[in-house]
C-alpha positions in Angstrom: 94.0 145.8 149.9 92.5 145.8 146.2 88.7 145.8 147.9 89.6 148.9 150.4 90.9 150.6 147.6 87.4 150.2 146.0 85.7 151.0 148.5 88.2 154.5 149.2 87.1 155.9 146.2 83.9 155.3 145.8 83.1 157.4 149.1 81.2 160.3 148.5 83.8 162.8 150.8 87.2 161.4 148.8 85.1 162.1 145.1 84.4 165.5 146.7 87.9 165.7 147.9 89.6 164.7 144.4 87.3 166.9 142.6 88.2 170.2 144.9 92.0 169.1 144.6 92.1 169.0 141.2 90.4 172.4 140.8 92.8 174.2 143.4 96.2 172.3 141.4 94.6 173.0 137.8 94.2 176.6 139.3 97.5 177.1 138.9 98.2 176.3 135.2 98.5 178.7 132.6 95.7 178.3 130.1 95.5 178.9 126.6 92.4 178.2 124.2 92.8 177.8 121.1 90.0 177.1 117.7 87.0 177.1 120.3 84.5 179.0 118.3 85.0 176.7 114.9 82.9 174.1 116.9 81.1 176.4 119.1 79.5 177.9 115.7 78.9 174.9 114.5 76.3 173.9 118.4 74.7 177.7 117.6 73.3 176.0 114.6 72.1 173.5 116.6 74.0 170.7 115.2 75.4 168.2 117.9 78.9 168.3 118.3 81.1 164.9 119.8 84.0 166.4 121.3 87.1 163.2 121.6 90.5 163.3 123.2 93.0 160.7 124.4 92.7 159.4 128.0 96.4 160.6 128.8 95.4 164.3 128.2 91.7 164.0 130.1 93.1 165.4 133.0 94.1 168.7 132.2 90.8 169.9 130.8 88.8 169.4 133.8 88.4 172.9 135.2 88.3 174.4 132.5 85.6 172.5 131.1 83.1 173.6 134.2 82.9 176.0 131.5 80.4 174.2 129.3 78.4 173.0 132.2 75.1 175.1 131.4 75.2 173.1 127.7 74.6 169.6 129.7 77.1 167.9 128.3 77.5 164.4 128.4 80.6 161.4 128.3 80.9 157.8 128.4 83.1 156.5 132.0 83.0 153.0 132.9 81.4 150.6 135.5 84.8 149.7 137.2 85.6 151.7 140.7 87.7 154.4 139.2 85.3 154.9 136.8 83.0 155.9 139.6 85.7 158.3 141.3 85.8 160.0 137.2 81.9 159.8 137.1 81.6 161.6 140.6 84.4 164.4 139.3 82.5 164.8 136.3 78.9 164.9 137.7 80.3 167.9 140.2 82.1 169.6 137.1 78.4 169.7 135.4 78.7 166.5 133.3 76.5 164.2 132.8 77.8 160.5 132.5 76.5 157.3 130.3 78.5 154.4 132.6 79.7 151.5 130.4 82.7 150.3 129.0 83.1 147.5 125.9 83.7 145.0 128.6 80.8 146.1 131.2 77.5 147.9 130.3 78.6 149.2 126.7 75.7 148.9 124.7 73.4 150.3 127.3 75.5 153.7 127.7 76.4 153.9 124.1 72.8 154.2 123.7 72.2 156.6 126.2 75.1 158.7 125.2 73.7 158.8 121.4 70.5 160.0 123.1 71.7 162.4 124.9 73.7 164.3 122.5 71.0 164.2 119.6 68.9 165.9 122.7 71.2 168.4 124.2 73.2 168.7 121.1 77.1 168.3 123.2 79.0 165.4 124.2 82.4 164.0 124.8 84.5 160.9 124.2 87.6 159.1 125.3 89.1 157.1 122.1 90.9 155.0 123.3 90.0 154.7 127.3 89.1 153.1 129.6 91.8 150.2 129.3 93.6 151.2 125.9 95.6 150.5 123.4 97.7 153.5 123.5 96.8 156.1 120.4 93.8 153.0 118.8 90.5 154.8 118.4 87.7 152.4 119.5 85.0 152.0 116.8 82.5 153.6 119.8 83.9 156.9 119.0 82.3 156.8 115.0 79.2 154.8 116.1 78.2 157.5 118.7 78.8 159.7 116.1 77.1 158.4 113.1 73.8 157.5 114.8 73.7 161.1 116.7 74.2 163.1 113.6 77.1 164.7 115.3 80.1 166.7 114.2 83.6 165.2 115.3 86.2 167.7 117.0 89.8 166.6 118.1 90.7 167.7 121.0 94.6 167.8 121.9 96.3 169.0 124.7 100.1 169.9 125.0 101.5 171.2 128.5 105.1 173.3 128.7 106.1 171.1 131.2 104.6 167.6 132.6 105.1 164.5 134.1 104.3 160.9 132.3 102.9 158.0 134.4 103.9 154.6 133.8 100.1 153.5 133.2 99.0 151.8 130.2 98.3 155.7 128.4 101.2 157.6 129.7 98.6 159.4 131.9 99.7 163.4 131.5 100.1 165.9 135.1 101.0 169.3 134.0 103.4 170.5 136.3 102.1 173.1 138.9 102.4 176.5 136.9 102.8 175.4 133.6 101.1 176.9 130.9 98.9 174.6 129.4 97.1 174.7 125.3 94.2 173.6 124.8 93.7 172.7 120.9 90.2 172.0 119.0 91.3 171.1 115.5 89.1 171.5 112.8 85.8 169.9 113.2 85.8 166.5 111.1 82.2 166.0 109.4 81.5 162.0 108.8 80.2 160.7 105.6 76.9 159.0 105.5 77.3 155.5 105.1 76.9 151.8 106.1 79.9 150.6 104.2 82.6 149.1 106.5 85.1 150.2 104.8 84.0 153.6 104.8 83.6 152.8 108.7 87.5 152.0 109.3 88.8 154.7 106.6 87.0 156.8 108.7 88.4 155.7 112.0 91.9 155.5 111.3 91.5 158.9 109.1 90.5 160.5 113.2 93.4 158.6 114.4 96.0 159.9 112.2 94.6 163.5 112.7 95.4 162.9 116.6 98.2 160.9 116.5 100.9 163.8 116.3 99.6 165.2 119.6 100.0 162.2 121.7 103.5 161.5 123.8 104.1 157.5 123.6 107.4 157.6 125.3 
């Protein structure tokens, strides 16, 4: 059952399928924007900019970010088989993916992702995907960061009215019609340094900033 589940949605019609789906239901939410040119000033400048979010808010932000297609953006999805039904959503929304996980393929598409941002100056990150902990920033998210000279940006997502999954991140599904904000807080600029310490202050100083905006019940 487990291997023709694999296989399901790794066809090229169901990715096309999910991706069209999730366009027509998103369609229906009420959007609202909000601190978009804080970071967008800061790309005009040409200095990269690493957006991150939690994986149980991902979903709602995928039509809307179609929008930044034309700036090739890039994210990190892993190898596993839903990763290559996210990969194949993102590829059609205009994103281009590094595939890799900490488990499977991590270093190769850290690398690439650090490449591509210093490059095309816009990139995203899941903190705490593809497996979790709930609300734990990896250490990925600071390294990507660090070695691509890019600007961190929060991004939060609260919907009037949704349903929580019982998956390991609460996984978010605005309900049809709801309006939906999506937050950019204030743009978090790294300090330059190999200390460790200054590594993890750093970390769980991103963490606390996001904290607030995740639902773990």
């Amino acid at each position: 059952m487990a291997k023709k589940h694999q296989n399901l949605i790794t066809k090229k019609w169901f990715i096309d399928f999910v991706y069209y789906f999730i366009r027509a239901y998103s369609s229906t939410f009420r959007f609202r924007v909000e601190n978009e040119e804080k970071w967008m000033n800061i790309l005009k400048k040409a200095k990269p900019v690493l957006i991150c979010t939690w994986h149980q808010q991902f979903f709602s932000a995928i039509r809307y970010f179609k929008e930044y297609s034309h700036l090739r953006p890039a994210l990190m999805i892993s190898k596993s088989s839903d990763g290559e039904l996210i990969a194949g959503v993102a590829n059609r929304t205009g994103w281009k993916t590094a595939r890799g996980s900490s488990s499977r393929g991590g270093r190769d598409a850290m690398e690439a992702m650090i490449e591509h941002v210093k490059t095309y100056k816009l990139g995203a990150h899941v903190v705490d995907g593809p497996q979790g902990p709930i609300g734990i920033i990896k250490p990925g998210l600071i390294r990507i960061a660090q070695k691509s000279g890019a600007v961190l940006v929060p991004f939060v997502i609260h919907a009037e009215s949704a349903w929580y999954f019982g998956s390991w991140d609460r996984f978010m599904l605005p309900k049809p019609f709801s309006k939906v904000v999506l937050k950019y807080l204030d743009p978090y600029y790294l300090k330059a340094s190999n200390d460790p310490a200054v590594f993890e202050q750093q970390r769980q100083e991103i963490e606390n900033i996001m904290l607030p905006y995740l639902v773990l019940k």
